[in-house]
VMD Tcl script that builds the backbone (N, CA, C; Angstrom):
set m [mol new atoms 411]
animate dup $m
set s [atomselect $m all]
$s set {name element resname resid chain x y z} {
  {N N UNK 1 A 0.833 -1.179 0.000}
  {CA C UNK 1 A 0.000 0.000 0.000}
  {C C UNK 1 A 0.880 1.246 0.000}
  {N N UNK 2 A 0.399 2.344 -0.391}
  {CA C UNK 2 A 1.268 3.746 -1.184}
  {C C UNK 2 A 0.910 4.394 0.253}
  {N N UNK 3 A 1.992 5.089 0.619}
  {CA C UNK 3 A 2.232 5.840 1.737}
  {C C UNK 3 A 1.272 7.279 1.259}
  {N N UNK 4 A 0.107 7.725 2.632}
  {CA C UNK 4 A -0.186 8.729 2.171}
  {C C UNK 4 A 0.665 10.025 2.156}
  {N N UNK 5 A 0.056 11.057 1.250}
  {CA C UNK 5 A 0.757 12.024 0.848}
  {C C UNK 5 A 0.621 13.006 2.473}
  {N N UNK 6 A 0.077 13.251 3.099}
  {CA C UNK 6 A -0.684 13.768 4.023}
  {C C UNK 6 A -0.992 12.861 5.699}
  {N N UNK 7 A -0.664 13.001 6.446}
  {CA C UNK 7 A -1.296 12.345 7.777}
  {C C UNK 7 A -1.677 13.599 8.779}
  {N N UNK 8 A -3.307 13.473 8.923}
  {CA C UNK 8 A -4.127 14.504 9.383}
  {C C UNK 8 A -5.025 13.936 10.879}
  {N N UNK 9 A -5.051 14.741 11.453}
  {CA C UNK 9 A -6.531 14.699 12.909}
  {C C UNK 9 A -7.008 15.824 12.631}
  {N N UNK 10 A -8.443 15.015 13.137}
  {CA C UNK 10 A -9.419 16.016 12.594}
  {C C UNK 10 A -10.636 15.650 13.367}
  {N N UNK 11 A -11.861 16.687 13.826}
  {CA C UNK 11 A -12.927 16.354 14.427}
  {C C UNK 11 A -13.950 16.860 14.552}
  {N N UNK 12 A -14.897 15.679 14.504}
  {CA C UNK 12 A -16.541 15.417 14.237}
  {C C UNK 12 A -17.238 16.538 15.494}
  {N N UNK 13 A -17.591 17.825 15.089}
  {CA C UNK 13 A -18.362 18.565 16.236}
  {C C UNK 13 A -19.748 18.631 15.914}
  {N N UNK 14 A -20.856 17.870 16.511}
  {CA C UNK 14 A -22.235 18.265 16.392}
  {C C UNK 14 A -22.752 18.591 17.115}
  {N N UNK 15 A -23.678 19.664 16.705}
  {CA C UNK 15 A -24.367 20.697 17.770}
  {C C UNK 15 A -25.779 19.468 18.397}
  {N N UNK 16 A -26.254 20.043 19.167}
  {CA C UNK 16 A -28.018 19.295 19.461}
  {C C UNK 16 A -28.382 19.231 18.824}
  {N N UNK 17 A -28.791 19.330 17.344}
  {CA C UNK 17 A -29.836 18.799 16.984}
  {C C UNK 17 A -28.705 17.697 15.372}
  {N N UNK 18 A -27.696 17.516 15.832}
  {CA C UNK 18 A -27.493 16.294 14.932}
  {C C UNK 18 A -26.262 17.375 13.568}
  {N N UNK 19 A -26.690 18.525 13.649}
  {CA C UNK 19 A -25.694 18.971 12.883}
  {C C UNK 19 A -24.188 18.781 12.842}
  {N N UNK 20 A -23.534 19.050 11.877}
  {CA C UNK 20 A -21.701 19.102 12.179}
  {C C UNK 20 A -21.287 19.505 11.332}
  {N N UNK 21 A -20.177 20.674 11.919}
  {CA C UNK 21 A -19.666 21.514 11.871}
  {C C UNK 21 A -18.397 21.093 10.689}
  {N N UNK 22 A -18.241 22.115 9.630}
  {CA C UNK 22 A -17.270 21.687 8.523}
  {C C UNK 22 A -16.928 23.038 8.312}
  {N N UNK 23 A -15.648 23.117 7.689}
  {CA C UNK 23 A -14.482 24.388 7.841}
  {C C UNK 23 A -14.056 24.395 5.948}
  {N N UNK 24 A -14.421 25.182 5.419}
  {CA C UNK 24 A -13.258 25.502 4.137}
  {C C UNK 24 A -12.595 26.059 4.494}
  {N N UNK 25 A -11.057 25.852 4.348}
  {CA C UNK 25 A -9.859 26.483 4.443}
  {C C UNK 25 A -9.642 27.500 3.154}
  {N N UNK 26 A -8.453 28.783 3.768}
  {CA C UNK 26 A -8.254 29.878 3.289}
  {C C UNK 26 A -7.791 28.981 1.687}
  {N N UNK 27 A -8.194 29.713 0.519}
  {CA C UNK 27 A -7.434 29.356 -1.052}
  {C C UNK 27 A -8.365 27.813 -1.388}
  {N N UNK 28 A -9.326 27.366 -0.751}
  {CA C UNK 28 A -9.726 26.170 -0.956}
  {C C UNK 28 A -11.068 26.107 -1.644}
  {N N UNK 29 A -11.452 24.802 -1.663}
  {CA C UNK 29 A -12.732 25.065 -2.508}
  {C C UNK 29 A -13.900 24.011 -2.055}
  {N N UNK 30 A -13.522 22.955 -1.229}
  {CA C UNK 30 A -13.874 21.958 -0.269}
  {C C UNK 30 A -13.996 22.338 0.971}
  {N N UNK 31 A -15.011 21.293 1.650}
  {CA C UNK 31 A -15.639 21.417 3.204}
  {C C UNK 31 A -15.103 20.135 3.627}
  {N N UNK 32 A -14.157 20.225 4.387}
  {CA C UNK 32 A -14.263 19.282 5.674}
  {C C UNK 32 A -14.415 19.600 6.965}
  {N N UNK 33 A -13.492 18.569 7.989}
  {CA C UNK 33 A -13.875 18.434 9.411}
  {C C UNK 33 A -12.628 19.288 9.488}
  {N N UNK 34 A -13.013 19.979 10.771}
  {CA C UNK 34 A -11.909 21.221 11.429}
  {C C UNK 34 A -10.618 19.847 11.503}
  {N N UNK 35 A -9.630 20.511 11.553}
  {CA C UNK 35 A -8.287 19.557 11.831}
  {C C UNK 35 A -7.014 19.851 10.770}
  {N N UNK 36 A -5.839 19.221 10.721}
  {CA C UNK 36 A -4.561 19.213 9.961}
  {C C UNK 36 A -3.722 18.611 10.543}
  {N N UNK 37 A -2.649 18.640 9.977}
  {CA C UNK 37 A -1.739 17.979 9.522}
  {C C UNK 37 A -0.834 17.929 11.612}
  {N N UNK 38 A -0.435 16.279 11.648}
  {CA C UNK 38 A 0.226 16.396 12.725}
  {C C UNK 38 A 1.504 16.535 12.519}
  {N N UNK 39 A 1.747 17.464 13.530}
  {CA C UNK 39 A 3.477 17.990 13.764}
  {C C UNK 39 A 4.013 16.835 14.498}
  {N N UNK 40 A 5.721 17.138 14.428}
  {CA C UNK 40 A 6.558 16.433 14.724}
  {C C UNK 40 A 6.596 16.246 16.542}
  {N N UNK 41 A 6.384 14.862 16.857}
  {CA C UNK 41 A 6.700 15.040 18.253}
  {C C UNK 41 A 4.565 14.658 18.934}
  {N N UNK 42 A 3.760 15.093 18.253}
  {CA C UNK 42 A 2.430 15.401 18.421}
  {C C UNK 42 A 1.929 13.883 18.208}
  {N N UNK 43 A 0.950 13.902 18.925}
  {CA C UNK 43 A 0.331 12.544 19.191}
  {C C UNK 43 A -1.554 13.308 18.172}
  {N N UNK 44 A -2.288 12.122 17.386}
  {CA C UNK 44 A -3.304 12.370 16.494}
  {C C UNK 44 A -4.371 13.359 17.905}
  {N N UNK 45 A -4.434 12.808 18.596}
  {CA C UNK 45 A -5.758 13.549 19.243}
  {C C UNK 45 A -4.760 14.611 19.816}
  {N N UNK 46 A -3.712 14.991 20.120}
  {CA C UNK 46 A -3.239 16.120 20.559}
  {C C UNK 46 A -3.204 17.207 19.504}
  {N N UNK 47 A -3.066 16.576 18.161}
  {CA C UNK 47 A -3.253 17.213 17.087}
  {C C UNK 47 A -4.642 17.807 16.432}
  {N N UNK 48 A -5.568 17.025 17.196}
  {CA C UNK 48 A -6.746 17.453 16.646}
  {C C UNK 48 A -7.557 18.686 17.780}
  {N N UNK 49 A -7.072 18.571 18.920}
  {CA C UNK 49 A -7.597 19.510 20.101}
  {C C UNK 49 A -6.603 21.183 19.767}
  {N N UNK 50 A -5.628 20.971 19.135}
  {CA C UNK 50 A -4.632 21.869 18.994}
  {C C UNK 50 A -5.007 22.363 17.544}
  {N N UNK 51 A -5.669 21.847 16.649}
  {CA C UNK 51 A -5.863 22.493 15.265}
  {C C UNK 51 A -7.380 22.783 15.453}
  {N N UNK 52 A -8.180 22.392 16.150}
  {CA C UNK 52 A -9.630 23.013 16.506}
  {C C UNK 52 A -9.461 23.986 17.579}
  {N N UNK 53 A -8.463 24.362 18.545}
  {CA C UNK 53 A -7.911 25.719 19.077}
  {C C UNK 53 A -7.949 26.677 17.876}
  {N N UNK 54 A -6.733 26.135 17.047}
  {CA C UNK 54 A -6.473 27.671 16.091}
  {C C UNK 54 A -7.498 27.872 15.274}
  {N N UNK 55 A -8.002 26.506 14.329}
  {CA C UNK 55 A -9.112 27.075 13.462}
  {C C UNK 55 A -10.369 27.463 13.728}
  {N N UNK 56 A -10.515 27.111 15.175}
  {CA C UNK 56 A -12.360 27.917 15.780}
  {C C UNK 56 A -12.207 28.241 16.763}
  {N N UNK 57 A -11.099 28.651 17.963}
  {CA C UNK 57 A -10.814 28.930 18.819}
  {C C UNK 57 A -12.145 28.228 19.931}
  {N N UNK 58 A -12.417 26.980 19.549}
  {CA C UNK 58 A -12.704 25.673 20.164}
  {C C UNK 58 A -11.940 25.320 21.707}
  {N N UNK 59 A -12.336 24.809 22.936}
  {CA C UNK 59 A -11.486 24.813 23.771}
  {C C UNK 59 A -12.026 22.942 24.151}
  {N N UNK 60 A -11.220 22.025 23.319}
  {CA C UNK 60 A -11.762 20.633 23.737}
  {C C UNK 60 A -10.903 20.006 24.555}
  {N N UNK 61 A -11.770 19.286 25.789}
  {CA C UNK 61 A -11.151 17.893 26.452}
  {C C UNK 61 A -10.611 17.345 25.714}
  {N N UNK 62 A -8.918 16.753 25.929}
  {CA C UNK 62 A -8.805 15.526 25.725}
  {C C UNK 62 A -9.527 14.679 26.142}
  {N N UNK 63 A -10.155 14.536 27.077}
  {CA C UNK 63 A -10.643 13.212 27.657}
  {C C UNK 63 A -12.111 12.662 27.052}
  {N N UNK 64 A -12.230 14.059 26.352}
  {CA C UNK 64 A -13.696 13.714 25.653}
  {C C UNK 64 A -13.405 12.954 24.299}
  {N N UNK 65 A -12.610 13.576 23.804}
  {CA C UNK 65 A -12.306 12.722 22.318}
  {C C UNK 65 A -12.424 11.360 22.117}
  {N N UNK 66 A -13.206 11.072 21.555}
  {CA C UNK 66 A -13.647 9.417 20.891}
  {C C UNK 66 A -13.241 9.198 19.822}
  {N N UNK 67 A -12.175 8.237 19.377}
  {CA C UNK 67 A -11.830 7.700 18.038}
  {C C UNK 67 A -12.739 7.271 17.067}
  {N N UNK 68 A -12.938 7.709 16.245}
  {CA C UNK 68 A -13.838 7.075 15.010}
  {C C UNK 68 A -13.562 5.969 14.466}
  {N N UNK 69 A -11.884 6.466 13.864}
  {CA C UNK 69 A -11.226 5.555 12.892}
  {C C UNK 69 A -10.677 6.290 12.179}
  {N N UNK 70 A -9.408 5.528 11.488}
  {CA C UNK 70 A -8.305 6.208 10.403}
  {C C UNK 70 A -8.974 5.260 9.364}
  {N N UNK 71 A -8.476 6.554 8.379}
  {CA C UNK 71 A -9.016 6.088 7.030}
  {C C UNK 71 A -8.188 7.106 6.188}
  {N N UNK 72 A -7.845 6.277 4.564}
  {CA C UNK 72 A -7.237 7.052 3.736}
  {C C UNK 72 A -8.196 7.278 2.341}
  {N N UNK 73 A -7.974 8.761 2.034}
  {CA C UNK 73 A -9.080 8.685 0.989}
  {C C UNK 73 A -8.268 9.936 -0.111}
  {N N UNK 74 A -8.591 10.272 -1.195}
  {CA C UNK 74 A -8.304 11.425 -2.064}
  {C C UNK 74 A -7.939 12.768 -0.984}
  {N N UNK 75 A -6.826 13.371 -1.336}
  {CA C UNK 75 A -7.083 14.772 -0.799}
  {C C UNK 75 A -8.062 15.511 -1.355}
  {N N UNK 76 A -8.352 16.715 -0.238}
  {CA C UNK 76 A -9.922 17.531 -0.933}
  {C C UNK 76 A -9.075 18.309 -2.021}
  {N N UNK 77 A -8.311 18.875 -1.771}
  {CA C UNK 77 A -8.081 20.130 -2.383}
  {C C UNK 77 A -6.402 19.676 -3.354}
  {N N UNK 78 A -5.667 18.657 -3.373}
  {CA C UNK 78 A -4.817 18.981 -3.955}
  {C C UNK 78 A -4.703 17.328 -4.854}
  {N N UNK 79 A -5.010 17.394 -6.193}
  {CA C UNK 79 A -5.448 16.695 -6.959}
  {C C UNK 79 A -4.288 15.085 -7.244}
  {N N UNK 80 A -4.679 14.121 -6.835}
  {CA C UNK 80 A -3.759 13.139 -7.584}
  {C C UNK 80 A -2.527 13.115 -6.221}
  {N N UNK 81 A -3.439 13.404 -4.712}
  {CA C UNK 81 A -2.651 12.891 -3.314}
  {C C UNK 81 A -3.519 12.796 -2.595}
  {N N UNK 82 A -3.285 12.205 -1.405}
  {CA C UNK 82 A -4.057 11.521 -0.493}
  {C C UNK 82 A -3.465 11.747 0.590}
  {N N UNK 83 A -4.410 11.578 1.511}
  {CA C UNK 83 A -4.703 11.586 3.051}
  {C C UNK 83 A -5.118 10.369 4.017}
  {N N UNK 84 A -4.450 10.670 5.034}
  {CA C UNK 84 A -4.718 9.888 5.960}
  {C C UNK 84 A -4.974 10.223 6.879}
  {N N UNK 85 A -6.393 9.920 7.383}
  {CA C UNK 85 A -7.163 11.126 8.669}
  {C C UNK 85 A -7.283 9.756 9.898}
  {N N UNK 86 A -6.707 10.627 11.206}
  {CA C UNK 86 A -7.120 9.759 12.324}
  {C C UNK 86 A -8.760 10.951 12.690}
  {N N UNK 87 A -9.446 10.476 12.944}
  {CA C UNK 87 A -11.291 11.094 12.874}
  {C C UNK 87 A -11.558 10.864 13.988}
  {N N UNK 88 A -11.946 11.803 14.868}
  {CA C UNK 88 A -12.441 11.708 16.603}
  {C C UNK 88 A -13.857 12.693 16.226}
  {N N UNK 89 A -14.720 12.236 17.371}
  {CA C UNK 89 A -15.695 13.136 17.906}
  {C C UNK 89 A -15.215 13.388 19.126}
  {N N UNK 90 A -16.181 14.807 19.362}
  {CA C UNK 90 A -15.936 15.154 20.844}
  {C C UNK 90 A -17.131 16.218 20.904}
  {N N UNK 91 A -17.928 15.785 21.936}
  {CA C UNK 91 A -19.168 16.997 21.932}
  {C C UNK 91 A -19.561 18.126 21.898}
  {N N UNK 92 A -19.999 18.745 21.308}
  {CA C UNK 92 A -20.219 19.888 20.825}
  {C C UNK 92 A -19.820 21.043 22.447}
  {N N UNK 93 A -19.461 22.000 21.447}
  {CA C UNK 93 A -18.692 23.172 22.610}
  {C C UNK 93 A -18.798 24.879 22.177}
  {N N UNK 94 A -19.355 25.320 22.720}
  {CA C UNK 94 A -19.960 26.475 22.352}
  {C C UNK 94 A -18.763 27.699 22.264}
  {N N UNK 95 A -19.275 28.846 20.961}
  {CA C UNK 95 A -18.570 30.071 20.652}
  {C C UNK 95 A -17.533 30.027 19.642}
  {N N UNK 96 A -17.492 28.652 18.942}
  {CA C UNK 96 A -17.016 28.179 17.585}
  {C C UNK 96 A -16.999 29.521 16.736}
  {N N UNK 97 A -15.850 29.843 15.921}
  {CA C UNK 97 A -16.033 30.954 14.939}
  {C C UNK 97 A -14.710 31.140 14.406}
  {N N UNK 98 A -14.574 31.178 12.473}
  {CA C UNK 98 A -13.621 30.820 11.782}
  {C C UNK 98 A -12.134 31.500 12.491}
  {N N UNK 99 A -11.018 31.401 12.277}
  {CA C UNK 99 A -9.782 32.004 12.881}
  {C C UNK 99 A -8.410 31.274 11.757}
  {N N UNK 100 A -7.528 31.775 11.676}
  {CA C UNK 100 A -6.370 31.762 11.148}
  {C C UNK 100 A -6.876 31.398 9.301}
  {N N UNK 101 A -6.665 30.077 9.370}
  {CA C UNK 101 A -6.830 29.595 8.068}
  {C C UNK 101 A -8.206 29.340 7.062}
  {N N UNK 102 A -9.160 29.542 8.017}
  {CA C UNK 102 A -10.412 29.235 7.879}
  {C C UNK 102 A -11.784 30.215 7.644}
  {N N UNK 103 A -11.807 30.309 6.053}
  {CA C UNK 103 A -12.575 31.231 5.786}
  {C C UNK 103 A -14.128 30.987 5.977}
  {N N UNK 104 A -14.306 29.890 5.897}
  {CA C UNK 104 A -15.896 29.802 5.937}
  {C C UNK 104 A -16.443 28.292 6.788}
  {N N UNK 105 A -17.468 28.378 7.470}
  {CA C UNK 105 A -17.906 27.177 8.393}
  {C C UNK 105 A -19.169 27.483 8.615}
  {N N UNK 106 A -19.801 25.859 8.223}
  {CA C UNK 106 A -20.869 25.301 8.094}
  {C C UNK 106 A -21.451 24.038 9.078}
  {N N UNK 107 A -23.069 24.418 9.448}
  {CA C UNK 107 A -23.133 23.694 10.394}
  {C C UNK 107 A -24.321 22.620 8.975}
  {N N UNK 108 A -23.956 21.814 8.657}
  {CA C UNK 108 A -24.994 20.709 8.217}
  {C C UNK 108 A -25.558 19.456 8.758}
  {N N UNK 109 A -26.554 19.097 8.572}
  {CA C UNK 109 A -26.819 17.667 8.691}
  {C C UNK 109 A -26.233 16.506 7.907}
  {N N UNK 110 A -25.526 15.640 8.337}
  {CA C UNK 110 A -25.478 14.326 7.249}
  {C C UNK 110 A -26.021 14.630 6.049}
  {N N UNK 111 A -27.197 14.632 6.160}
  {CA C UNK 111 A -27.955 14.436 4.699}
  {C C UNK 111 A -27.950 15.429 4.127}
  {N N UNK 112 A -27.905 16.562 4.382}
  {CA C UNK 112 A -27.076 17.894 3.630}
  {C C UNK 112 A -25.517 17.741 3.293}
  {N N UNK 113 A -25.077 17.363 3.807}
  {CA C UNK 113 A -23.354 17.153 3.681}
  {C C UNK 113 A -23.522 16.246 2.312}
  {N N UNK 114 A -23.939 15.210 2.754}
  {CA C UNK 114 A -24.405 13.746 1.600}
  {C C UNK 114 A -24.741 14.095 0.159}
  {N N UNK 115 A -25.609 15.664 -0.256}
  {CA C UNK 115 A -25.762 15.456 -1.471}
  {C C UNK 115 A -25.129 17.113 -1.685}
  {N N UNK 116 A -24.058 17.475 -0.971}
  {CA C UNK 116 A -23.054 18.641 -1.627}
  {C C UNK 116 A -22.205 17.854 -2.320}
  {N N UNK 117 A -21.461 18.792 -3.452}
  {CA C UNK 117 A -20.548 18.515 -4.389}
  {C C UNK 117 A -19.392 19.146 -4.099}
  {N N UNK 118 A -19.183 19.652 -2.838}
  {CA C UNK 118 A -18.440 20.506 -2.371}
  {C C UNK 118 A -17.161 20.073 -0.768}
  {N N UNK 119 A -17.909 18.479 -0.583}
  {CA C UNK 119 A -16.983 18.059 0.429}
  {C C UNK 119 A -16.145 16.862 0.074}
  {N N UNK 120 A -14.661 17.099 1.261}
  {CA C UNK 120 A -14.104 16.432 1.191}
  {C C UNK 120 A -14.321 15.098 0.759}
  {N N UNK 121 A -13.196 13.925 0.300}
  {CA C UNK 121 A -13.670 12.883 0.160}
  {C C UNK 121 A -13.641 11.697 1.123}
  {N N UNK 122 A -12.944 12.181 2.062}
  {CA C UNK 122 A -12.814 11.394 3.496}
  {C C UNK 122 A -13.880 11.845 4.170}
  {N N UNK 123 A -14.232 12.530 4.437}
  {CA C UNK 123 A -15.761 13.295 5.124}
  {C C UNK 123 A -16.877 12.416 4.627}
  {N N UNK 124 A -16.788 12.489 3.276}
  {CA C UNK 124 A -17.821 11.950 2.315}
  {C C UNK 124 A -18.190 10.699 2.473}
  {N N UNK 125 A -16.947 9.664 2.824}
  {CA C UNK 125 A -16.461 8.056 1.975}
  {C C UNK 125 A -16.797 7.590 3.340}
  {N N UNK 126 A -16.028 8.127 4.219}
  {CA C UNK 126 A -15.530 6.958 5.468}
  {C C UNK 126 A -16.366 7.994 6.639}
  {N N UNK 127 A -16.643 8.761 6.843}
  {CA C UNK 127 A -17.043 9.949 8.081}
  {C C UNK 127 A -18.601 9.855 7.920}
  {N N UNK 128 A -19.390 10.123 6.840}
  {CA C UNK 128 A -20.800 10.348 6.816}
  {C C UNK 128 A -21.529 8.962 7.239}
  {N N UNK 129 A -21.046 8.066 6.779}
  {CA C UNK 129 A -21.688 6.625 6.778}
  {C C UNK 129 A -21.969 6.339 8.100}
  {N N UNK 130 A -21.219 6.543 9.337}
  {CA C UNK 130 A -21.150 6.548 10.558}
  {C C UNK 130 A -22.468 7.324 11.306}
  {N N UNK 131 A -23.189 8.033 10.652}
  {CA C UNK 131 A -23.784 8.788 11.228}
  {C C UNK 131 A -25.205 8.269 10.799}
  {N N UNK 132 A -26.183 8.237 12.066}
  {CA C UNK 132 A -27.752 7.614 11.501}
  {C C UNK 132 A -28.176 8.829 10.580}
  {N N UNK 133 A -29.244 8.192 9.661}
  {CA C UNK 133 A -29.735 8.966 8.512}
  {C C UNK 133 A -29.436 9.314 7.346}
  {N N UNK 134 A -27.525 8.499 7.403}
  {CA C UNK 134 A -27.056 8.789 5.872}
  {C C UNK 134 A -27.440 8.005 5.487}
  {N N UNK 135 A -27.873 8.371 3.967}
  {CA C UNK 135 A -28.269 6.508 3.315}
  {C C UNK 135 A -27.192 6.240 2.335}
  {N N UNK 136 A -26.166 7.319 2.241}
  {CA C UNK 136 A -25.425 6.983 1.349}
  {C C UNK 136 A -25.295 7.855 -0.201}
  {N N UNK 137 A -26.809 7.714 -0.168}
  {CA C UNK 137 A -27.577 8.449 -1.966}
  {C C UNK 137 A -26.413 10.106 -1.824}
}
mol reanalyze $m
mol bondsrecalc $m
mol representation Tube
mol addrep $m
């Protein structure tokens, strides 16, 4: 198997009523899950509490974070490379709002996420399916 181009944490925030929260980054043209790329020395969920600091000035438990699962899929934004996302939830946390890299954020449902042409493909492939009400379509 081909080493991904990319190794990312990243995480699932839904508000009460089932929504979750997705970030286009600055120069981009895709929606994913708040998160990036882990630094040297950084453990995946330390990476994902530390990149939902800068990009929504988010303040999450470690202890809350729940592993989803790693999965490798197409990068969103840079054509003909790939990613490898370790994917946590952690419960929704109030006063979320874009910061550094992150021009625009969206709160959708699954089934809104499900029939945009506009999200990631790890979000899309391996992240939505997890959630009741996707059917997939």
């Amino acid at each position: 198997m081909q080493e991904p181009d990319f190794v990312v944490a990243a995480v699932v925030l839904q508000d009460e009523v089932g929504r979750i929260l997705v970030v286009r980054k600055r120069g981009t043209s895709r929606f994913m899950l708040p998160g990036g790329k882990i630094e040297s020395g950084e453990t995946p969920d330390q990476a994902a509490v530390r990149e939902a600091h800068e990009e929504l000035g988010a303040e999450l438990d470690p202890m809350a974070l729940t592993l989803l699962g790693e999965w490798t899929a197409p990068a969103a934004n840079e054509s003909g490379r790939t990613v490898h996302g370790h994917i946590y939830e952690h419960p929704w946390v109030p006063g979320v709002e874009p910061r550094s890299e992150i021009d625009e954020t969206l709160w959708l449902h699954p089934a809104e996420i499900a029939r945009r042409t506009d999200i990631a493909p790890l979000l899309q492939t391996h992240v939505l399916p997890l959630y009741a009400g996707f059917d997939g379509a």
